[in-house]
C-alpha positions in Angstrom: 1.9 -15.4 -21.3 0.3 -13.7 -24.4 0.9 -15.8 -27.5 1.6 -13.9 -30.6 -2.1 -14.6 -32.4 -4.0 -13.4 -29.4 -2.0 -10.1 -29.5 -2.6 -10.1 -33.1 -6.4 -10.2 -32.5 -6.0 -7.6 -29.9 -4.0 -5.1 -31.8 -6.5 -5.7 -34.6 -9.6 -4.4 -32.9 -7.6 -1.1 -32.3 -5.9 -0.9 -35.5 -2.6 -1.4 -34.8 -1.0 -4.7 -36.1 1.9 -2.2 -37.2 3.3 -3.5 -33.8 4.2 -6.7 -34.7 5.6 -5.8 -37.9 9.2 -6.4 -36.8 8.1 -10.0 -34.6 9.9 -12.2 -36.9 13.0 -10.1 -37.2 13.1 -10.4 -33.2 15.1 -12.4 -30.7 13.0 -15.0 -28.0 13.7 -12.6 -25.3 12.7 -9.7 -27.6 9.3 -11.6 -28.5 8.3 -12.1 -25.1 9.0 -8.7 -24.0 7.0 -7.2 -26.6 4.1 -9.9 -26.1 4.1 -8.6 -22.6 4.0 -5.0 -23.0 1.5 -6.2 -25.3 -0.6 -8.0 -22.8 -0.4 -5.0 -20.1 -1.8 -2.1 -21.9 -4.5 -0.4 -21.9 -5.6 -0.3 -25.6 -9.1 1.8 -24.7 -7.4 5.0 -24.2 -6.9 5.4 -28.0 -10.8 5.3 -28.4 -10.5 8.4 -25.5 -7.9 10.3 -27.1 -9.9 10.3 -30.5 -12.6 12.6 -29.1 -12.0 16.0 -29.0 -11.9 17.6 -25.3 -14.6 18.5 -24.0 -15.2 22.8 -23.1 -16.0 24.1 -20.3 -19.3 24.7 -18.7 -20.4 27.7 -17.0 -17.4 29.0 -15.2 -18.4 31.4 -12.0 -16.0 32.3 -9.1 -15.6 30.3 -6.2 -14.8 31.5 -2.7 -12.1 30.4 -0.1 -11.4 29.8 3.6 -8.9 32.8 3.6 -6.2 33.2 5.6 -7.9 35.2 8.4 -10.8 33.1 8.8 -8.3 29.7 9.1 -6.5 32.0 11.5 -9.1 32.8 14.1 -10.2 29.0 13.9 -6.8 27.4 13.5 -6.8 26.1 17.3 -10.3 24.3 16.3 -8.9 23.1 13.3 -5.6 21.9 14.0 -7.4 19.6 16.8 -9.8 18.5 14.4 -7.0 17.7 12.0 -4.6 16.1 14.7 -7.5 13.8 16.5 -7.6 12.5 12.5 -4.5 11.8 12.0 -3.7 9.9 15.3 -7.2 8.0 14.4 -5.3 6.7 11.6 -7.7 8.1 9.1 -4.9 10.0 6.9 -2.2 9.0 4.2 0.0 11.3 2.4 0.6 10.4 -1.7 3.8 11.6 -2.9 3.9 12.2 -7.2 7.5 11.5 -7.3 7.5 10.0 -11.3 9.9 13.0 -12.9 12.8 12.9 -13.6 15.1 15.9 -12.6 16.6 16.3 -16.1 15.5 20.2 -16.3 17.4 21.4 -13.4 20.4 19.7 -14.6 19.8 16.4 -12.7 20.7 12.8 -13.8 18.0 10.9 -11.7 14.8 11.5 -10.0 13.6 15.2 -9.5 13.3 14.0 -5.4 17.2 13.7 -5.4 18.0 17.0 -6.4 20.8 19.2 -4.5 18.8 22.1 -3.1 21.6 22.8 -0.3 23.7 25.6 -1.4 27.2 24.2 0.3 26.1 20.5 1.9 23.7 17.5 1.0 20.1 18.6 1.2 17.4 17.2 -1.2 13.9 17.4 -2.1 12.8 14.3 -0.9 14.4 15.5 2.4 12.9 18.6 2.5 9.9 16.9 2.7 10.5 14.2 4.6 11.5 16.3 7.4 7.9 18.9 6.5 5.8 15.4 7.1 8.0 15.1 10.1 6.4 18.1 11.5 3.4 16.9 11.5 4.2 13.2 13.1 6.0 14.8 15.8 3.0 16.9 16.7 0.6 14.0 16.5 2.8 11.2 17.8 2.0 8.9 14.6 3.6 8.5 11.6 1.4 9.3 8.8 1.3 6.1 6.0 3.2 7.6 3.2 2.5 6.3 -0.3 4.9 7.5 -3.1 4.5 7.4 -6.5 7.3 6.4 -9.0 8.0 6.0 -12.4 9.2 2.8 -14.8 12.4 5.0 -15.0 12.8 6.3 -11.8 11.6 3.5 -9.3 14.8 2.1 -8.7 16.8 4.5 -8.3 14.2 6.3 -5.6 13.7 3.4 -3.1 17.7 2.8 -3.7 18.0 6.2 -2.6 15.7 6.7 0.0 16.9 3.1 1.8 20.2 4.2 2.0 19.5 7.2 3.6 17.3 5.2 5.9 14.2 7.1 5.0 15.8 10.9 6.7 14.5 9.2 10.2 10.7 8.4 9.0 9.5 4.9 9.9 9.9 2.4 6.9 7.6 0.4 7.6 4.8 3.4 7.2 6.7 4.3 3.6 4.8 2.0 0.2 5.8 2.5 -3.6 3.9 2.2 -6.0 5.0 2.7 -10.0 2.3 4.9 -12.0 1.0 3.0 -14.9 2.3 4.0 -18.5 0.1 4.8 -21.7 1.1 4.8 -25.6 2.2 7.8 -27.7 0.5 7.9 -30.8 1.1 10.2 -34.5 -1.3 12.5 -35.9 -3.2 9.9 -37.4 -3.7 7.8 -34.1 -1.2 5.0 -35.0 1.3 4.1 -31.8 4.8 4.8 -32.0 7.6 2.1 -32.1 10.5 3.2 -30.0 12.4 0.1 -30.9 11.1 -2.9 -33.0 10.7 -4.5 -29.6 9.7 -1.7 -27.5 6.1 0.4 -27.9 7.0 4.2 -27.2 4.9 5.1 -24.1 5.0 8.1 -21.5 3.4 8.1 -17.9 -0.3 8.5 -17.8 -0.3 12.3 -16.0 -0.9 12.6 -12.4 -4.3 11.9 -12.8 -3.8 8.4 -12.9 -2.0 8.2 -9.2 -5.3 6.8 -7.4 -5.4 3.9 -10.4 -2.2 2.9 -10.4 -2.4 3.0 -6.4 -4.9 0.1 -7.1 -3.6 -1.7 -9.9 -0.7 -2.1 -6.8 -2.7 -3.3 -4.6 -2.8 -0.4 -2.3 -6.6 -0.3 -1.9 -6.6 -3.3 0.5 -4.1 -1.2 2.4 -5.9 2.0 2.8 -8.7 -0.2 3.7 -7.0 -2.3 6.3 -5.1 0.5 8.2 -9.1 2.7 7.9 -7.4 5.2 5.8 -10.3 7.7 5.4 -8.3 10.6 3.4 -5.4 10.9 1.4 -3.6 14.4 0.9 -1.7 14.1 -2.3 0.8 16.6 -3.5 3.8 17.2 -5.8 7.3 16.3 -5.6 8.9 19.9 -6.9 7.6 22.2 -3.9 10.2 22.4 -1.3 7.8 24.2 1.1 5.2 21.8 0.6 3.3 21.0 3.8 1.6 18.0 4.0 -0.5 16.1 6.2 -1.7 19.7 7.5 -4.0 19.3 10.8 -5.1 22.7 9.9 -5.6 22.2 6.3 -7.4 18.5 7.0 -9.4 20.1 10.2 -10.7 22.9 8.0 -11.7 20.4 5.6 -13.3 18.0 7.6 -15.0 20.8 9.5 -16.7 22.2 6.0 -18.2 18.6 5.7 -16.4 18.8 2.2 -15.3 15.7 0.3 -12.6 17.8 -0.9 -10.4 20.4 -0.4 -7.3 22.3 -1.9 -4.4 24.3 -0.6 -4.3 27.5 -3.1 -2.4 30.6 -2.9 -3.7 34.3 -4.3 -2.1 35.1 -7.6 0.7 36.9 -8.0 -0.5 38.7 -11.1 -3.6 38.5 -13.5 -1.6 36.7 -16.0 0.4 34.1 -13.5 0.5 30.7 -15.2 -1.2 29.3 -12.6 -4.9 27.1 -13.0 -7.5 29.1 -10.9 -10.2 26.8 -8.8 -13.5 27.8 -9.6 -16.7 26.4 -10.3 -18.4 24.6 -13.3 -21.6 24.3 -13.8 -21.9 24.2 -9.9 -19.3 21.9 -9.3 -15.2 22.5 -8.1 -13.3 22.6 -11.3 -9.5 24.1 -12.1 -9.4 26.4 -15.2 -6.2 26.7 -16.6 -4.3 30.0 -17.3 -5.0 29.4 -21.1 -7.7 29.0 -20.9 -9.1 31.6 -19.2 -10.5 34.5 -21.1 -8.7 38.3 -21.1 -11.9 39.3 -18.9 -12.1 36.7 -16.7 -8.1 36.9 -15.7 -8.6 41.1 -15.3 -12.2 40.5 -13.5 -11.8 42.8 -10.4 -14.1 42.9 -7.1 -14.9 45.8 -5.4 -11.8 45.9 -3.3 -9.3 45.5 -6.2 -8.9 42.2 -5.8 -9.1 39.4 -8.3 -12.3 37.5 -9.0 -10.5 34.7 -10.6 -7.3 34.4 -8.0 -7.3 31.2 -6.1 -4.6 28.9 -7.7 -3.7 25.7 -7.0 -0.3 24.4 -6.1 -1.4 20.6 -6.6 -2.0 19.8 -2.5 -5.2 18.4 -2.6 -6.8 16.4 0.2 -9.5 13.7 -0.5 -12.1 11.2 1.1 -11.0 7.8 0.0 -14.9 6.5 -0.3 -15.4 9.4 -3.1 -12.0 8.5 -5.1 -13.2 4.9 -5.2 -16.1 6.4 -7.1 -13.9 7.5 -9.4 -12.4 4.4 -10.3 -15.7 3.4 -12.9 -15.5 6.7 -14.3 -12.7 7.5 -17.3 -10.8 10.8 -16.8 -10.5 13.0 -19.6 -7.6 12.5 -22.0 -5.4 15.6 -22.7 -3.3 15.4 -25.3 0.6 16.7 -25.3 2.1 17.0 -28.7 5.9 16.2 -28.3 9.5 15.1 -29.3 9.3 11.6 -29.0 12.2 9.0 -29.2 11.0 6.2 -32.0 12.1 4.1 -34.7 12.8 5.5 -38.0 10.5 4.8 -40.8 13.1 2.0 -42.3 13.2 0.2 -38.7 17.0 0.9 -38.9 17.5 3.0 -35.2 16.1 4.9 -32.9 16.1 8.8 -32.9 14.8 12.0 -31.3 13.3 14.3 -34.0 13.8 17.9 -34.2 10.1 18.3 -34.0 7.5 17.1 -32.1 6.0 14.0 -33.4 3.8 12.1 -30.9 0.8 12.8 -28.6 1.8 12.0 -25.1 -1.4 10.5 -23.3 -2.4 12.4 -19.9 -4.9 12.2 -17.5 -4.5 15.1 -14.8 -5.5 15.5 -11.3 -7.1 18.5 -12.0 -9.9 16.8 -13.2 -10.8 14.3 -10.5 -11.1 17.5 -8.3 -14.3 18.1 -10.7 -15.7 14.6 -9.6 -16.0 15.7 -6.2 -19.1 17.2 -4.5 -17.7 20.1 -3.5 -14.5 21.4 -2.4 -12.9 23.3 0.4 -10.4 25.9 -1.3 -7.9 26.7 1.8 -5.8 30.4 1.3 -2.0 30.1 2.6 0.8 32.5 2.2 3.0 31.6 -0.9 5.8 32.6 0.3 5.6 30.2 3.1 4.0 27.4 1.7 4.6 27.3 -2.4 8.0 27.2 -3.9 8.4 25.0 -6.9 11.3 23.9 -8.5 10.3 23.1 -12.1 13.7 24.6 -13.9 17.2 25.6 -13.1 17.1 29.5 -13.8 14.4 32.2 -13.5 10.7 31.7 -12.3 9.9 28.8 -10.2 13.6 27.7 -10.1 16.3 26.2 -7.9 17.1 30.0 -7.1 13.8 31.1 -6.2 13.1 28.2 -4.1 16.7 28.4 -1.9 15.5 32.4 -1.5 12.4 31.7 -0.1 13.6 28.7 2.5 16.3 31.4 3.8 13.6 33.9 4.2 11.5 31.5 5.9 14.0 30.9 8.6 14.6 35.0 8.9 11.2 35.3 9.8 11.2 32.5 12.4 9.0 29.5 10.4 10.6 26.3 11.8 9.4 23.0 13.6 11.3 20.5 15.3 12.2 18.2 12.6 11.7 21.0 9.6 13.8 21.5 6.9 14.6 25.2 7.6 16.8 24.1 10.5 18.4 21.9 8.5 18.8 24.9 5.4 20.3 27.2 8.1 22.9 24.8 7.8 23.6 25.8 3.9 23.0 29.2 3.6 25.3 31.6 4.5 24.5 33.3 7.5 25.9 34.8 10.4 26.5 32.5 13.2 25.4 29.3 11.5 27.7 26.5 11.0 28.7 26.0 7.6 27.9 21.8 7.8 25.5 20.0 8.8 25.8 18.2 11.8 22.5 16.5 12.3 18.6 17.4 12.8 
């Protein structure tokens, strides 16, 4: 274990001795504990997050396999896809770290009631979606799900005890994504208890390093795991594992690729993909210029309008690549919990205070050679639940599973067969009696 002169040195170098202001003051246990947070981070990312962020290149528009072209190959692709996936050569990374404290939930976002009048989750939602796909192929497809210090528990509590909704356990790994300091306006971290350094996760960019810091790598390269589609736990309809989506990909002779929808409206808060200085890059809706958002083609349609919906599918060999190079740090100005000034308790200020820490995935899509942007229907595939009224809500998202079983959009082990079972229609049962 860290002795306390050694993180003394350590904390010196950065600037922050501040840390260990309160060590005396502290109990055994205490000491240790703050020794070992000590000892774990990664102090470098303050040198990062003093540099301003870096603009943009030269942005120009970037074109997509739309959804006509994937569907007069989709036969080809879906093959391509499947003969993958049964190779082995496919893992699915589920970003499961939030907590569902938006919509009203006192736990992970994963275990969040979407079911209208029965039990029906997020994480089973997509359980059963990835279902789909290992029913077609007749293999599971190694999941790998990302958790949070606050949330890791609770998830693989949960998900045991409901025995995984069916999906092999042994094909399920965890992994906890890695944490990073909040600092003040003048770069100094934040105490949230005289024992405790205030930190936040490190933004869903950091999923591939954590996966390593893990020890996941020697999985992926045991089991031959050539790609990995990651995507977001707060999209009910999200469809992973794709054959389609990985055929088209693989077919391209892309590194990368991305599911993306058209927007809904020039000013949809929604990052566009496009390209920078020659290479894939997301733009975010802010900060996209008035003429770029209104840029029309000659059909009407918009130049800038492919966004993402954070599915993204990559070639394992090129994220290793990525693991020398340091992803930009953004910087999130928030309410922070930390100790007063007088080290007398621990409060939330009215204001923000703190600069959460945050690589993004976004940008490791710019590390890639290129990148296959793939068109699907929103309404079929893109239905996030971020908060618990309004746009992108719990609301939204139980309106656009119903309609997706009105119009006939169901597999064998999907979830709409299961949501039949909690929305109220005519000649459905009202409880669930099984898959």
């Amino acid at each position: 274990m860290m002795q306390y002169q050694e993180a003394y040195n350590r904390l010196e170098q950065y600037g922050q001795t501040h840390l260990l202001r309160y060590y005396d003051t502290l109990s055994a246990a205490e000491q240790e504990a703050l020794l070992q947070q000590i000892s774990e981070m990664d102090f470098s990312v303050l040198e990062r997050a003093a540099h301003e962020e870096a603009p943009k290149g030269k942005i120009e528009p970037l074109g997509a396999c739309t959804i006509s072209e994937i569907a007069e190959k989709q036969d080809t692709y879906r093959e391509i896809g499947l003969e993958a996936i049964r190779k082995g050569s496919v893992g699915a990374v589920l970003l499961a770290g939030g907590q569902g404290s938006r919509l009203g939930c006192n736990g992970p976002k994963g275990v969040f009631q979407i079911g209208i009048n029965n039990d029906l989750t997020i994480f089973e939602c997509l359980f059963r979606n990835l279902m789909d796909v290992t029913e077609q192929a007749g293999v599971p497809v190694p999941l790998f799900i990302m958790t949070s210090e606050t949330n890791d528990a609770e998830t693989r509590a949960f998900l045991a005890e409901k025995l995984y909704f069916g999906y092999p356990e042994s094909s399920v790994h965890f992994f906890v994504q890695e944490m990073a300091p909040v600092v003040d306006k003048d770069g100094k971290i934040l105490l949230e208890t005289k024992s405790r350094i205030a930190v936040s996760p490190n933004g869903n960019g950091g999923w591939f390093s954590s996966m390593q810091h893990a020890g996941l790598l020697n999985v992926l390269k045991e089991q031959n795991i050539e790609w990995l589609n990651v995507f977001a736990v707060d999209n009910v309809l999200q469809r992973m594992a794709d054959p389609c989506f990985i055929g088209a990909t693989i077919a391209a002779n892309c590194t990368s690729g991305s599911k993306v929808v058209a927007k809904a409206s020039p000013d949809e808060k929604v990052g566009v993909l496009c390209l920078e200085d020659g290479k894939p890059s997301i733009v975010e809706y802010f900060e996209m210029t008035d003429d770029m958002r209104n840029l029309r083609e000659a059909d009407g349609t918009l130049t800038y309008r492919y966004g993402v919906i954070l599915n993204y599918l990559f070639r394992v060999d090129q994220l290793c690549k990525t693991l020398d190079c340091s992803l930009p740090l953004h910087r999130a100005f928030k309410k922070v919990a930390c100790l007063t000034a007088d080290g007398t308790a621990t409060v939330k200020p009215e204001q923000p205070n703190g600069y959460k820490l945050e690589t993004l995935v976004l940008d490791m899509v710019h590390m890639q050679e290129n990148c296959l942007l793939y068109e699907v229907e929103r309404e079929k595939e893109f239905a996030p639940v971020k908060n618990a009224t309004g746009v992108d809500s719990v609301d939204t998202a139980r309106a656009l599973l119903k309609q997706n079983k009105k119009d006939g959009i169901q597999g064998r082990g999907s979830l709409y067969a299961v949501f039949l079972c909690f929305i109220p229609v005519a000649g459905c049962p009202s409880q669930f009696s099984g898959s």
